[in-house]
C-alpha positions, 0 to 999 in steps of 0.5 A: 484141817491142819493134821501134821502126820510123820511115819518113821523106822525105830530101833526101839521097842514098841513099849520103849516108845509109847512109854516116851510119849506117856512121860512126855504127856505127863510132864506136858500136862497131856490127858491120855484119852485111850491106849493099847499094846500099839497105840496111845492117844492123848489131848493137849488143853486148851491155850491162846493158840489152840483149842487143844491138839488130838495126839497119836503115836502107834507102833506096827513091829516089822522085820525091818524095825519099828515103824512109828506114826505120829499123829497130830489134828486140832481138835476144833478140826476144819472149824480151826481155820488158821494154824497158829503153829502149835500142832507142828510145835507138838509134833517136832516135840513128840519126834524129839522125845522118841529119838526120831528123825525131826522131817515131817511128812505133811 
């Protein structure tokens, strides 16, 4: 499977950063599937690279900031044997979009 996580330290608050990735999975046409006070999952649709991307972002407050994990898996998960790149594509425009640092953590 081709899951692409990335954790990292935020100086914005939690809300800050899951309303980021609700606006961006409005203008991307991305269905949020479930959400709470610390996470919000959405899905991408289908394209000719793709059956559709499962996209998570969770906040945990600490002391020391922020800390972010994003999560992208296809949803065909192992059935998706070759990656056409749209999960990395995803997850460096989700990073983009909370300010992140653009290194991944596969």
């Amino acid at each position: 499977m081709h899951t692409h996580t990335t954790s990292f330290v935020s100086s914005l608050s939690p809300e800050e950063i899951l309303d980021r990735f609700r606006q961006l999975s409005a203008d991307r046409g991305w269905t949020l599937t479930s959400e709470d006070r610390t996470r919000v999952h959405a899905q991408s649709g289908l394209s000719l690279k793709s059956a559709g991307e499962d996209i998570e972002v969770s906040v945990d407050p600490k002391a020391d900031g922020i800390h972010v994990r994003l999560v992208v898996t296809p949803r065909l998960g192992a059935l998706q044997l070759i990656d056409w790149g749209e999960g990395s594509t995803f997850e460096r425009e989700v990073l983009k979009s909370l300010g992140a640092p653009l290194v991944s953590n596969d």
